[in-house]
DRENROMI-87164 format. One record per atom (N, C-alpha, C): x, y, z; residue number from 1; atom name. Coordinates in nm, 3 decimals, padded with zeros to 5 digits. Example, Ala and Ser with C-alpha at 12.3 -4.5 7.8 and 13.67 -1.06 7.14 Angstrom:
2
u/v/w/seq/atom
01.319/-00.569/00.780/1/N
01.230/-00.450/00.780/1/CA
01.320/-00.330/00.780/1/C
01.285/-00.225/00.708/2/N
01.367/-00.106/00.714/2/CA
01.290/00.003/00.787/2/C
END
This chain:
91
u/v/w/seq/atom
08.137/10.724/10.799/1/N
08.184/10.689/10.930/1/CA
08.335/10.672/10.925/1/C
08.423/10.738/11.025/2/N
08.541/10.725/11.006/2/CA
08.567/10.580/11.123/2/C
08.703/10.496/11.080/3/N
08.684/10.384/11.107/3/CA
08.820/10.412/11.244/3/C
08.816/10.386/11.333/4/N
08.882/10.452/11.458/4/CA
08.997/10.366/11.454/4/C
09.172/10.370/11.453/5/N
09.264/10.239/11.540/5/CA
09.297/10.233/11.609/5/C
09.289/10.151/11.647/6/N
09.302/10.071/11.785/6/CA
09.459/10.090/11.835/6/C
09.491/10.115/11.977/7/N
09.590/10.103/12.033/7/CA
09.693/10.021/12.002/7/C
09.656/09.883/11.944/8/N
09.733/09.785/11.949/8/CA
09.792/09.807/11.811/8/C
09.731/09.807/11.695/9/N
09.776/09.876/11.581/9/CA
09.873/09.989/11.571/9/C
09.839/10.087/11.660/10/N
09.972/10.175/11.670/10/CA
10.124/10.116/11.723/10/C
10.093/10.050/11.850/11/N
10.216/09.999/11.914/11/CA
10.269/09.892/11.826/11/C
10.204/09.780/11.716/12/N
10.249/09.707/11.673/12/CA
10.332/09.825/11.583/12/C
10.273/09.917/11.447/13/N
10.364/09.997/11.368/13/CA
10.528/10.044/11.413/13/C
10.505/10.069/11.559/14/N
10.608/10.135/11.626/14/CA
10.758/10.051/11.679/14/C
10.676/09.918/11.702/15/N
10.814/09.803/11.694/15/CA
10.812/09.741/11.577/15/C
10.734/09.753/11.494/16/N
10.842/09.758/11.398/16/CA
10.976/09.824/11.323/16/C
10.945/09.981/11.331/17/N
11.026/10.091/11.315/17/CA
11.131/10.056/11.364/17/C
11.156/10.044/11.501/18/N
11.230/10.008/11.625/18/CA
11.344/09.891/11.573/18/C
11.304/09.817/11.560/19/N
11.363/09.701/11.486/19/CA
11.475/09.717/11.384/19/C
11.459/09.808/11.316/20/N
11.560/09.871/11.228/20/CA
11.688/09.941/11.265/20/C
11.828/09.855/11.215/21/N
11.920/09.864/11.291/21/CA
12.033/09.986/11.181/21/C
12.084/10.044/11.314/22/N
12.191/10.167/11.300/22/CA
12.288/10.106/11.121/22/C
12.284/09.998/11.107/23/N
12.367/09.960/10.986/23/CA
12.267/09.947/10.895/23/C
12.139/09.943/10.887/24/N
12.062/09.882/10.788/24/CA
12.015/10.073/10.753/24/C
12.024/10.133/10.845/25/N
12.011/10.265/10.771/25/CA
12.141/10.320/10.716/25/C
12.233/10.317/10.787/26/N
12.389/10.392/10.701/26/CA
12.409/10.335/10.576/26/C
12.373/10.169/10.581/27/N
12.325/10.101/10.402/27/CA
12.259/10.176/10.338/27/C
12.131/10.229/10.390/28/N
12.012/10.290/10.286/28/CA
12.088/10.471/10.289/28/C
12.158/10.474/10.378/29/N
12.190/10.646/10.314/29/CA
12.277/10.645/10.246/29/C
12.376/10.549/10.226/30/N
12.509/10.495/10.163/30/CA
12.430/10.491/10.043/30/C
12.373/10.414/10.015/31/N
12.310/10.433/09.893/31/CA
12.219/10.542/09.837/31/C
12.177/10.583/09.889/32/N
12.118/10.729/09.844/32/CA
12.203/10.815/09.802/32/C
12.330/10.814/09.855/33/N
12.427/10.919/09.837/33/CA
12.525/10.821/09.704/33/C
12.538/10.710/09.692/34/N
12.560/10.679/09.571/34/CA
12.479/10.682/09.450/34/C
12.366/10.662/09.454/35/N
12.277/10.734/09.320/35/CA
12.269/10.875/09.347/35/C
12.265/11.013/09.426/36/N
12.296/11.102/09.411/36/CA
12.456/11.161/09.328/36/C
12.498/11.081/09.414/37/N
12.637/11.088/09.321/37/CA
12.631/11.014/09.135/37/C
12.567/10.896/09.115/38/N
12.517/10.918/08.999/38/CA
12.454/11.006/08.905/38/C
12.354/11.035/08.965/39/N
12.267/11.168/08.924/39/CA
12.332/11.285/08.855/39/C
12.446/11.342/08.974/40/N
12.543/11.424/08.920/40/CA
12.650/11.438/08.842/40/C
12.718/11.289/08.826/41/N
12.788/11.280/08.714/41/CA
12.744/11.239/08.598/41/C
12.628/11.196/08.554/42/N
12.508/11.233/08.409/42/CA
12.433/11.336/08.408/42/C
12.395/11.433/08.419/43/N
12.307/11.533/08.464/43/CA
12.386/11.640/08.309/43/C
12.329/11.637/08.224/44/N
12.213/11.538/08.146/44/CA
12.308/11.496/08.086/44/C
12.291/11.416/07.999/45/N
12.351/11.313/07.864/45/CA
12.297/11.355/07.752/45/C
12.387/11.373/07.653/46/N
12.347/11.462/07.540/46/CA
12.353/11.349/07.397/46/C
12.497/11.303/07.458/47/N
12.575/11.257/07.344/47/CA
12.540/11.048/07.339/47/C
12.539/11.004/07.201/48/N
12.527/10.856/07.227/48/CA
12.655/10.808/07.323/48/C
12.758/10.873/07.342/49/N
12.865/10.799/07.450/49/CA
12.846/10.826/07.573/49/C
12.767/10.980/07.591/50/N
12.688/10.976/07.753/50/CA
12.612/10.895/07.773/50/C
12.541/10.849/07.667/51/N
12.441/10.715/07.715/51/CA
12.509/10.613/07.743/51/C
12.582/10.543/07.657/52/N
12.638/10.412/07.700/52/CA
12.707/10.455/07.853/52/C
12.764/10.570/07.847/53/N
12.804/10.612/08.013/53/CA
12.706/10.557/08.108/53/C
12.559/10.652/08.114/54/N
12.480/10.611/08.224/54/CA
12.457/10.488/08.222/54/C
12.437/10.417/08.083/55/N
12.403/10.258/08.107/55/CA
12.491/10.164/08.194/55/C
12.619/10.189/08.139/56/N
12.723/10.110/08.183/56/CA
12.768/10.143/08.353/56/C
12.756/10.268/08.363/57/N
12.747/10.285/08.519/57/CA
12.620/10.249/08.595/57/C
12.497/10.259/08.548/58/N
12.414/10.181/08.596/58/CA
12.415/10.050/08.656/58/C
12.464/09.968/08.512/59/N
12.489/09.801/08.573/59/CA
12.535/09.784/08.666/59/C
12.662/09.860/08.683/60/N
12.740/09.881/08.823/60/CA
12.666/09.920/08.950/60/C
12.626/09.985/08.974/61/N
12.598/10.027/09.073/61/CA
12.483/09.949/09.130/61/C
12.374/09.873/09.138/62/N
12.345/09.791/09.257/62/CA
12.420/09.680/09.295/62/C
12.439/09.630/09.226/63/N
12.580/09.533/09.289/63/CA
12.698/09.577/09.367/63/C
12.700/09.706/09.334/64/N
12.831/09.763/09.433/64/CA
12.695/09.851/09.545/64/C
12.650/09.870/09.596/65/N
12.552/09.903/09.643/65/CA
12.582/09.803/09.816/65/C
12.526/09.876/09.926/66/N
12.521/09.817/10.021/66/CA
12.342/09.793/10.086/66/C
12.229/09.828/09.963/67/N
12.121/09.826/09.934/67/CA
12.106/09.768/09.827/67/C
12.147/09.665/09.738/68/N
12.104/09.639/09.594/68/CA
11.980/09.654/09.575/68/C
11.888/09.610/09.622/69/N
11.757/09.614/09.585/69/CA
11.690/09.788/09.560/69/C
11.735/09.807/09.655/70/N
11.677/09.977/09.701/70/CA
11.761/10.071/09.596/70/C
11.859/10.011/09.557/71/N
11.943/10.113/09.452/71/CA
11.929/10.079/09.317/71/C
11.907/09.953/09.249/72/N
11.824/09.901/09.087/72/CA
11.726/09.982/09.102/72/C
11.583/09.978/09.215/73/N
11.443/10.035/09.196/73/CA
11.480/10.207/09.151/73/C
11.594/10.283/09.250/74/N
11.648/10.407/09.235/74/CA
11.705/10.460/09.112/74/C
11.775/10.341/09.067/75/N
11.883/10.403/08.942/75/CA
11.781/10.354/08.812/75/C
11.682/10.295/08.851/76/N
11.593/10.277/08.731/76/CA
11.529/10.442/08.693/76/C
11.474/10.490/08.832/77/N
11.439/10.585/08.848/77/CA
11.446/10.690/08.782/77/C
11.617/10.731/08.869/78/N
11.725/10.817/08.813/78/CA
11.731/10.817/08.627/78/C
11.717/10.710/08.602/79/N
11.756/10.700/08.428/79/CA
11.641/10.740/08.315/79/C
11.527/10.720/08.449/80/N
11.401/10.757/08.357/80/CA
11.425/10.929/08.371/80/C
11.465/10.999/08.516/81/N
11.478/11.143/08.487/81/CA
11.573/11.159/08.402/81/C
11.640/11.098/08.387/82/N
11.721/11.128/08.312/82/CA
11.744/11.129/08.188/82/C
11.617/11.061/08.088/83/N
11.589/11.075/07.996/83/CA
11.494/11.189/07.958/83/C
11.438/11.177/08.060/84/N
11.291/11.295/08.022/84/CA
11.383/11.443/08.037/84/C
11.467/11.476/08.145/85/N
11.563/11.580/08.148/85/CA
11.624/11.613/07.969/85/C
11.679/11.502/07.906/86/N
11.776/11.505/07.822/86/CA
11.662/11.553/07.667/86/C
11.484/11.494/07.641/87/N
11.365/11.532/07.590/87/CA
11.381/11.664/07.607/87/C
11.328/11.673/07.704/88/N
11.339/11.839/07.733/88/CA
11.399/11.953/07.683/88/C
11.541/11.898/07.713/89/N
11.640/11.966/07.642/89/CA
11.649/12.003/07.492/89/C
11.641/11.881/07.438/90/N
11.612/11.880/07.310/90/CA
11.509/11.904/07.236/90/C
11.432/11.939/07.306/91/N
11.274/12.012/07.191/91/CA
11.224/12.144/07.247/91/C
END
């Protein structure tokens, strides 16, 4: 049996969306485009001083972030591709 929702369930989802303000997204693309811009200046790390690179730019970047939270969960991310990229490479 498929379980049907209700009207009110939709309209509640929809103010919430709504709610979300013109700055709280230019934060979250601001930051997207700063771990993209991470991404690209490690892409890949070969050497033990590229590593301490990504590490040390890592630390940096949610704190300089206008998302901290949303950009640690990201650049954690980023570092795991970025290891498995650098595996790859090497075998």
């Amino acid at each position: 049996m498929v379980a049907k929702v209700s009207k009110v369930s939709k309209v509640s989802k929809v103010s919430k969306v709504s709610k979300v303000t013109k700055d709280q997204i230019k934060g979250e693309f601001d930051t997207f485009a700063m771990i993209w811009d991470f991404l690209k200046g490690h892409y890949v790390p070969e050497t033990q001083e590229d590593w301490e690179r990504v590490v040390g730019d890592a630390d940096k970047l949610a704190p300089a972030s206008p998302c901290p939270e949303l950009a640690a969960e990201l650049v954690i991310a980023v570092v795991n591709h970025l290891e498995r990229l650098s595996r790859e490479k090497h075998h």
